[in-house]
MDAnalysis code that builds the backbone (N, CA, C; Angstrom):
import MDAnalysis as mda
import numpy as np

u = mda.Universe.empty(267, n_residues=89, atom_resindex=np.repeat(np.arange(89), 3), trajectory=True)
u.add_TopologyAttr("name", ["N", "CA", "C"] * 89)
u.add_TopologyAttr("resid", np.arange(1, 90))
u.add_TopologyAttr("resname", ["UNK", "UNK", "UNK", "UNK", "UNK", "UNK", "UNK", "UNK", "UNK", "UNK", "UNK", "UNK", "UNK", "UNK", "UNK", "UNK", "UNK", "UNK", "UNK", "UNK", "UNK", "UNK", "UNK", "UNK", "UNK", "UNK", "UNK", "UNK", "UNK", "UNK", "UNK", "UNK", "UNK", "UNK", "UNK", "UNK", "UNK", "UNK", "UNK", "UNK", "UNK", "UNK", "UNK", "UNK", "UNK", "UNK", "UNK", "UNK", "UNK", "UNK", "UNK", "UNK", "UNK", "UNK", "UNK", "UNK", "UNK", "UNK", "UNK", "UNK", "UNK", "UNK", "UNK", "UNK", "UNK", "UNK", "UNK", "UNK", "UNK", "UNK", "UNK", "UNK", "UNK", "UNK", "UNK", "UNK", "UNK", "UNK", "UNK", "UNK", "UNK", "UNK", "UNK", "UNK", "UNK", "UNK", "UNK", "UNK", "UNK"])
u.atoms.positions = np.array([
    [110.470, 159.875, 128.531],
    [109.846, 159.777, 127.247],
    [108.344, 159.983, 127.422],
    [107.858, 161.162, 127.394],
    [106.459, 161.655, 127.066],
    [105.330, 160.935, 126.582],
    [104.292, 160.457, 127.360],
    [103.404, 159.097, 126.462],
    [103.691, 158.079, 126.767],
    [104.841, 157.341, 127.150],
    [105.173, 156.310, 127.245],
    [105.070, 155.296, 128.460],
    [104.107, 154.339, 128.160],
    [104.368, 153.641, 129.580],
    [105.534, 152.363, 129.661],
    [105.760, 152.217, 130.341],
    [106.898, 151.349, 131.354],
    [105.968, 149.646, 130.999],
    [106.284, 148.929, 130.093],
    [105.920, 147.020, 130.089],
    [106.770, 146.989, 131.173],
    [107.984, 147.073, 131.328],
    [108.567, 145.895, 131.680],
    [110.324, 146.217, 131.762],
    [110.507, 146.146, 132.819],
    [112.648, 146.402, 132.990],
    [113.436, 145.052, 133.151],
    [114.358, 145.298, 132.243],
    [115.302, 143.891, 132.160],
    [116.643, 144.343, 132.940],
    [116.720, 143.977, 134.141],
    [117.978, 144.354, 134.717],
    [119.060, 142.941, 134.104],
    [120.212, 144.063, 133.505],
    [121.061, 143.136, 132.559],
    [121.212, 142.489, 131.625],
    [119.943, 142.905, 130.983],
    [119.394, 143.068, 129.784],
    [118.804, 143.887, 128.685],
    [119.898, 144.401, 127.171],
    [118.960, 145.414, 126.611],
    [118.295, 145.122, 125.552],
    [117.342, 146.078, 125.738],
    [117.418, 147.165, 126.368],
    [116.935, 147.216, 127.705],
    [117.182, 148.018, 128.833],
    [116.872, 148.194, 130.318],
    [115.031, 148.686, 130.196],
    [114.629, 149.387, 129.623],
    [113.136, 149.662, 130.319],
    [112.445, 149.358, 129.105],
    [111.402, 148.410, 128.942],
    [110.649, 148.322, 127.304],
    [109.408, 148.865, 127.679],
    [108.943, 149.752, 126.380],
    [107.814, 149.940, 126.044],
    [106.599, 149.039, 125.575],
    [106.793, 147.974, 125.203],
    [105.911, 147.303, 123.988],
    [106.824, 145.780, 124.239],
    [106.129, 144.782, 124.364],
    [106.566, 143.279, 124.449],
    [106.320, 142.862, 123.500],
    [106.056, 142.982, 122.594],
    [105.757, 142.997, 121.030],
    [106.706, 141.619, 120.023],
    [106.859, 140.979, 120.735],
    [107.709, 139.867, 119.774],
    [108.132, 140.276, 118.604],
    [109.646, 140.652, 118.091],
    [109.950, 141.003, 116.799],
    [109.851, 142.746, 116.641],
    [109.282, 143.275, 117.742],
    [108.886, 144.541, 117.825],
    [109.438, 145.269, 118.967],
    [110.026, 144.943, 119.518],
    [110.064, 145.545, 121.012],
    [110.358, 146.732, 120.840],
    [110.216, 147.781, 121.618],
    [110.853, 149.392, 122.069],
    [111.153, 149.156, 123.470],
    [112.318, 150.198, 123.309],
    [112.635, 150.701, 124.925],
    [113.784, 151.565, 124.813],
    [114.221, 151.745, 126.301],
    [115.260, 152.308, 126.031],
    [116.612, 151.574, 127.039],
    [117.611, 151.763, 126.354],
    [119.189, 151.266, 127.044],
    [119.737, 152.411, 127.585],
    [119.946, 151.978, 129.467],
    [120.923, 152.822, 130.261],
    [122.120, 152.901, 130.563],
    [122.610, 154.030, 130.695],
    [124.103, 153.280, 131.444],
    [124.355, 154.974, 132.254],
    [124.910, 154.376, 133.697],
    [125.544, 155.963, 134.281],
    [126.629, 155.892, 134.959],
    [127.675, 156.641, 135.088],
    [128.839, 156.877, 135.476],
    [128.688, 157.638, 136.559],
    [129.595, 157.618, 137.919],
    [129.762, 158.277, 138.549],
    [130.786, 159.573, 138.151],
    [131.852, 159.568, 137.115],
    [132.716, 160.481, 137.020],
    [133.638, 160.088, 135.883],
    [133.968, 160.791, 134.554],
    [134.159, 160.560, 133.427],
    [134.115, 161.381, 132.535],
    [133.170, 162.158, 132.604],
    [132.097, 163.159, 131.613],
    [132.045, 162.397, 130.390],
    [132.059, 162.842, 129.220],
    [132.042, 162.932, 127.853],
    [132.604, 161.678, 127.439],
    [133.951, 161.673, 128.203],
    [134.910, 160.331, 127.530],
    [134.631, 159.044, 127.467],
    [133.961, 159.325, 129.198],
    [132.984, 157.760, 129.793],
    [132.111, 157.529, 128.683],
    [131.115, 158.252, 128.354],
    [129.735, 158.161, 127.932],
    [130.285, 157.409, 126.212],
    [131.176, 158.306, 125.709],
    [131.553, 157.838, 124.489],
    [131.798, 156.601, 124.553],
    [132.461, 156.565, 125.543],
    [133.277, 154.713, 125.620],
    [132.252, 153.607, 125.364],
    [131.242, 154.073, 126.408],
    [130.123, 152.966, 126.374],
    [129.463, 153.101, 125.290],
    [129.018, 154.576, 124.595],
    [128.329, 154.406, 123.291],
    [129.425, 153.377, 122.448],
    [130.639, 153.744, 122.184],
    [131.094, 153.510, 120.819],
    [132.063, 152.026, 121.210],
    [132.404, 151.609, 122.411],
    [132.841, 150.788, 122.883],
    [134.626, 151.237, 122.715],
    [135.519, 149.989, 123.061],
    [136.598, 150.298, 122.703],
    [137.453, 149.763, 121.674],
    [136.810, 149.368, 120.461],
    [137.604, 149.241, 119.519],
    [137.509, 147.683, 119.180],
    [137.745, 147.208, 120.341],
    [138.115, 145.286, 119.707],
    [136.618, 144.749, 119.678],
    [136.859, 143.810, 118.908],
    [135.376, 143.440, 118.237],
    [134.718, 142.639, 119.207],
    [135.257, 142.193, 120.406],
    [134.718, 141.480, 121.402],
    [134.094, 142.614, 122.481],
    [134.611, 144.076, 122.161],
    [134.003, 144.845, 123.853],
    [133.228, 145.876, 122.477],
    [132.377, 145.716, 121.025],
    [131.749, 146.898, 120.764],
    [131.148, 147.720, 122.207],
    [130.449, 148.657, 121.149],
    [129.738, 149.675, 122.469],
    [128.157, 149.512, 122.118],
    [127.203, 149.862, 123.282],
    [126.149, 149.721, 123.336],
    [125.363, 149.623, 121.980],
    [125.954, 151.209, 121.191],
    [125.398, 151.614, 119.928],
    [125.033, 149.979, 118.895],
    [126.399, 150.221, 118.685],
    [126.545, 148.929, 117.543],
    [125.897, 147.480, 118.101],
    [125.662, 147.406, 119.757],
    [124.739, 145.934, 120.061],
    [123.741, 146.275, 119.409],
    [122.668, 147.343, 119.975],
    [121.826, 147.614, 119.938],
    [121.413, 147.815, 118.473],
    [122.239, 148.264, 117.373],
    [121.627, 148.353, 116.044],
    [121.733, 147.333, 115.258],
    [122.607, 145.797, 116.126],
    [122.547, 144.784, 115.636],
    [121.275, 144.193, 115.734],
    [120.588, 144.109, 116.760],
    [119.564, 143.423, 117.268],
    [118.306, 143.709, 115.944],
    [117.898, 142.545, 115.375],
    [116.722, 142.839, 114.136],
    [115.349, 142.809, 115.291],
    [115.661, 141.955, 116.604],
    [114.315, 142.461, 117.095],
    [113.478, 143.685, 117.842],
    [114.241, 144.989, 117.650],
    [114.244, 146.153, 118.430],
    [113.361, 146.909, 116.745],
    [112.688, 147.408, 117.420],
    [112.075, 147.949, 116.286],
    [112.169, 149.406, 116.385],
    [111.982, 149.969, 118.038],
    [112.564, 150.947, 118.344],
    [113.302, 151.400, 119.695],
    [114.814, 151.656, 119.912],
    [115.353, 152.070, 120.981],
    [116.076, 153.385, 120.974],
    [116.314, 153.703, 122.076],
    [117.134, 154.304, 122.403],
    [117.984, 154.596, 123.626],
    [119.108, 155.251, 123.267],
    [119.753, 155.154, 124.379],
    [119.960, 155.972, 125.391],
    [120.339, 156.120, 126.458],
    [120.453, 157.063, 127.733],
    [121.325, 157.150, 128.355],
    [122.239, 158.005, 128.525],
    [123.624, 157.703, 129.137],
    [123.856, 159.282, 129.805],
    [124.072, 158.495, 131.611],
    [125.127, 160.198, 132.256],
    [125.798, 159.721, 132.856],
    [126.712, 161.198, 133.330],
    [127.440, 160.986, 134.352],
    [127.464, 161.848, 135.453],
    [127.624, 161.398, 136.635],
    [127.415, 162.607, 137.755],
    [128.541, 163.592, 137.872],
    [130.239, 163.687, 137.452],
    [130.983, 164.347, 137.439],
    [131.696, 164.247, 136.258],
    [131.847, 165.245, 135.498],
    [131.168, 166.122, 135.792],
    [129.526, 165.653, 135.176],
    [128.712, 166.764, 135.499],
    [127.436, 166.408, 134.932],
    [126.922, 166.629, 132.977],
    [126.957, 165.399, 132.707],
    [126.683, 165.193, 131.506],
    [125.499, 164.290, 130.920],
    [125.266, 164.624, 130.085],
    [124.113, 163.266, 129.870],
    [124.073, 163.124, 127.882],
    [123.751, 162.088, 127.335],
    [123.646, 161.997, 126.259],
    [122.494, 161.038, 125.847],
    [121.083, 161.617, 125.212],
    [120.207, 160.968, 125.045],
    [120.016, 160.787, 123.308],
    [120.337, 159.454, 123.039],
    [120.112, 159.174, 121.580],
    [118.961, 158.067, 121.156],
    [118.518, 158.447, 119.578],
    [117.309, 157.850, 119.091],
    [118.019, 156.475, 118.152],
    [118.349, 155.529, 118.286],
    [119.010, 154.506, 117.257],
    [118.238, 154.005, 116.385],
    [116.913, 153.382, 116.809],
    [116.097, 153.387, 115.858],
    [114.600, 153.590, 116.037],
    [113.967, 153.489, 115.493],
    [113.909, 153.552, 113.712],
    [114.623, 154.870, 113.294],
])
């Protein structure tokens, strides 16, 4: 992300790299990578699998009222795929 410096990484926590510590404000962005999956993997984790206890990243992340802006980042090494999305604002 162009411009952007690095506050602060929450390993196991999203989002994974924040821009801005901003109380009520935060930016950053949420990772996730697969060794081998392509497309199907990446979906899974965006969209989760269905039961309301495993949503997917997407729907945490657009729950959260304190993210003011994230996004997400997701590959996989086999085959090679990647999917970079803007959730909010």
């Amino acid at each position: 992300m162009p411009g952007r410096r690095v506050a602060h990484m929450q390993m196991g926590m999203a989002p994974d790299i924040l821009f801005d510590l901003t109380p009520g404000a935060l930016r950053g962005v949420e990772t996730a990578g697969r060794t081998s999956g392509g497309r199907a993997a990446l979906a899974t984790i965006r969209n989760g699998t269905g039961a309301p206890a495993r949503g997917g990243k997407r729907a945490q992340l657009l729950a959260r009222v304190d993210l003011a802006e994230v996004h997400l980042s997701l590959w996989c090494a086999a085959p090679r795929v990647s999917i970079m999305e803007r959730l909010k604002p």
